[in-house]
N, C-alpha and C positions, 0 to 999 in steps of 0.2 A: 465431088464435094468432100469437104477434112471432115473425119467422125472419128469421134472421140467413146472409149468404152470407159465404162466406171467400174471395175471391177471389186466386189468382195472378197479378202484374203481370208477371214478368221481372223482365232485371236489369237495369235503368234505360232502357233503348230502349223508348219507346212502340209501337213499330211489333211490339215482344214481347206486346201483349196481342193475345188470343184473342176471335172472335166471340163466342164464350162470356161471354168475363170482360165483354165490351162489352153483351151482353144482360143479365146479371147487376147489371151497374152502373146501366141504366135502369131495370130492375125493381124498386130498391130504392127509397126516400123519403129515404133518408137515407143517405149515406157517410161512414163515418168515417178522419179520417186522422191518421196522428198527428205527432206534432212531436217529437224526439228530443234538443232542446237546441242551446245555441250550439258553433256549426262544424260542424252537419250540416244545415243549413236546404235543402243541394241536396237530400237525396233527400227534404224534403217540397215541395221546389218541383218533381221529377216527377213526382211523385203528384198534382201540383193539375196540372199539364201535361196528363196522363193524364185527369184529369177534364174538363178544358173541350176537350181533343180528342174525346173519347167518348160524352158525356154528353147527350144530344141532347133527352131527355125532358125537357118544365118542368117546374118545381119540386122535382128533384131536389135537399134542403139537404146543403152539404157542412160537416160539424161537425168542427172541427181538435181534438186534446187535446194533452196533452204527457205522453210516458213517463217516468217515473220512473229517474233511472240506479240501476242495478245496485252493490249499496256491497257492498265486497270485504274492507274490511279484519277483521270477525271471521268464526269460523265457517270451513268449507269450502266451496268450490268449488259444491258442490251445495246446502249447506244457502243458499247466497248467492241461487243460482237458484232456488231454493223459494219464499225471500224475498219475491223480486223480481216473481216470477210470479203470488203471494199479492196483491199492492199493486196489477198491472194487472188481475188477473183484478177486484180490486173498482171499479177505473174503468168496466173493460169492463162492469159489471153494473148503474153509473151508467147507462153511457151505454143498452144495451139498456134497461133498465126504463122511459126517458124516450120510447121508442115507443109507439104505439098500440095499443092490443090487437091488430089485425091487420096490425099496420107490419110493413115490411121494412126491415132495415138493412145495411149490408155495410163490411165490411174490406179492404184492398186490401194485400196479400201482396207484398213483396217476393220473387220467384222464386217459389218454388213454397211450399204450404203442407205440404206435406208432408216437406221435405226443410229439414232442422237450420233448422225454425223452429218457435215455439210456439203460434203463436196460436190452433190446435185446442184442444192441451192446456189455455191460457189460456182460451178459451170454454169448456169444458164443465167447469173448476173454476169460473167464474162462477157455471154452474147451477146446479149442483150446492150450492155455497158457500151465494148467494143463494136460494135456492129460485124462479127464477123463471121462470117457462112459456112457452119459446119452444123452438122447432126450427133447426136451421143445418146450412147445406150449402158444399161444398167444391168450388171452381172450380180446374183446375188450369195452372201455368202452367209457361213456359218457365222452365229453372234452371239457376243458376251453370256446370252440370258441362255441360249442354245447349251454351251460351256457350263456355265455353272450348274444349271442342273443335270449335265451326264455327270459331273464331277462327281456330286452330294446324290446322284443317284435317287433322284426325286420328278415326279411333276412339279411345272409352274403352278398351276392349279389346284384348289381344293374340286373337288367334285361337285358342279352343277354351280361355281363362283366365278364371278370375275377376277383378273386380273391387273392391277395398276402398275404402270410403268412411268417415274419420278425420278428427280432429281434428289440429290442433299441439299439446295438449298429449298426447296420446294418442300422436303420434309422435315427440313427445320422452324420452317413458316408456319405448316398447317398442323402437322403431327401424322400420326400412324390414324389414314381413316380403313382402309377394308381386309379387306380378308387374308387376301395374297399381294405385296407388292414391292415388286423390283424397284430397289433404286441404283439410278446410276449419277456418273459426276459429282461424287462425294468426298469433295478433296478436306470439308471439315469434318469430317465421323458423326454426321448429327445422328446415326445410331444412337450415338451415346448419350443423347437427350431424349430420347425416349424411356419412359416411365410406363409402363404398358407388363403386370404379371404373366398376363397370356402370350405374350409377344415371342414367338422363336426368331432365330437369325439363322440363313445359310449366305458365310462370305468365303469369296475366291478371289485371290490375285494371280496374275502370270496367268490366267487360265489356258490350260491346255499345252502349255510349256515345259522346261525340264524344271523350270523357277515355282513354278504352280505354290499355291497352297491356299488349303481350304479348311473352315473352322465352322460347325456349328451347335446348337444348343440352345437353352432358354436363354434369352437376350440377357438379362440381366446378370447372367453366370459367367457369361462368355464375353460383353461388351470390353471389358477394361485387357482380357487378351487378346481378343483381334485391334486396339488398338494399339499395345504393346510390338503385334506382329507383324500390324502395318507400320509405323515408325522404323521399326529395325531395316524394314526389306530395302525401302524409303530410302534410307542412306546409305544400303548396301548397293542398290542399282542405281542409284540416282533417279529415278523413276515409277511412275506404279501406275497398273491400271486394274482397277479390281471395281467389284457391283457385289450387291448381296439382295438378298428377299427375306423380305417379313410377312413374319404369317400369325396370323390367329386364325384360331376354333380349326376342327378337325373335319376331315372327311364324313358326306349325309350326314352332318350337322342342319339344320334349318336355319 
């Protein structure tokens, strides 16, 4: 039977992949990577990085594709994503069914596959979609939230608190509610709508890259230059993928 592995790379630092993800990648005949359009050719040129550093078995073939962008303008937010995920899942169902009956093939995951990404969800709507007879397994890797706080040289945590894990638009809607919490997919800076004196910020982009950079401090001191420093990066890479954590009140606090 075709089985398909999902591999987790990190977030852009080769030296982020896992024994694991390294055995998974020889074990497959085929990787697939994908190509995401003009001004992001960098993260498929770490992904081909990642392959000819790791890849040691011959004949391993590496098959490139191109994603589909994401079209926003009718519809909701979610019906967008439904969309969008509908059109890759039927790529992704190309490209499985072009394996062997007993081939291996694998995806290589930006961070982790488990954390605000699809390509789960997107493989087993393939299956499902397509009707087609294979099995896949999930390789897990270092992620964003991981990166940022070795960066800032911090826990996620306050001591004996939870942690929330959000989007920007989700923290533009509700506001800052707890203690500790990571957002991620904040392509509008709703940081910068928060009003909150206790509020710290730790932000990272490029995490774990030579690109890297990291800014933090009381929100309000700091907000108008990390979006300063987001902008610039923005047009210099054509690109950016960055997360930050907000935190109020301190360590045994009650």
């Amino acid at each position: 039977m075709k089985y398909v592995n999902i591999i987790g790379i990190g977030t852009g630092n080769p030296e982020h992949v896992t024994i694991q993800a390294i055995n998974a990648m020889n074990a497959a005949e085929v990787v697939f990577l994908p190509r995401k359009g003009a001004g992001k050719e960098d993260l498929a040129e770490i992904r081909r990085e990642i392959c000819a550093r790791y890849i040691t078995r011959p004949n391993v073939r590496i098959v490139e594709f191109d994603v589909p962008q994401r079209q926003t303008a009718d519809g909701t937010y979610v019906q967008s994503v439904d969309t969008w995920h509908g059109e890759i899942a039927r790529i992704y169902g190309e490209l499985i069914s072009a394996l062997a009956y007993d081939g291996r093939g694998a995806f290589l995951v930006w961070g982790d596959p488990s954390l605000y990404d699809s390509t789960i969800r997107i493989i087993e709507r393939a299956r499902q979609e397509t009707g087609l007879d294979f099995e896949y397994g999930v390789v897990p890797g270092i992620t964003s939230i991981q990166a940022l706080a070795a960066s800032h040289k911090i826990p996620v945590n306050l001591v004996g608190k939870p942690v929330e894990i959000t989007t920007g638009r989700r923290l533009a809607r509700d506001g800052l509610q707890g203690d500790s919490t990571i957002v991620m997919l904040d392509g509008e800076q709703a940081f910068a709508k928060i009003e909150d004196p206790e509020a710290e910020i730790f932000w990272g982009a490029y995490l774990g890259t030579k690109d890297e950079i990291i800014r933090s401090g009381r929100l309000g001191d700091v907000a108008a230059e990390i979006q300063a420093l987001r902008s610039e990066a923005r047009q210099r890479h054509g690109w950016i993928m960055d997360i930050y954590l907000l935190r109020k009140g301190q360590d045994f606090e009650e």
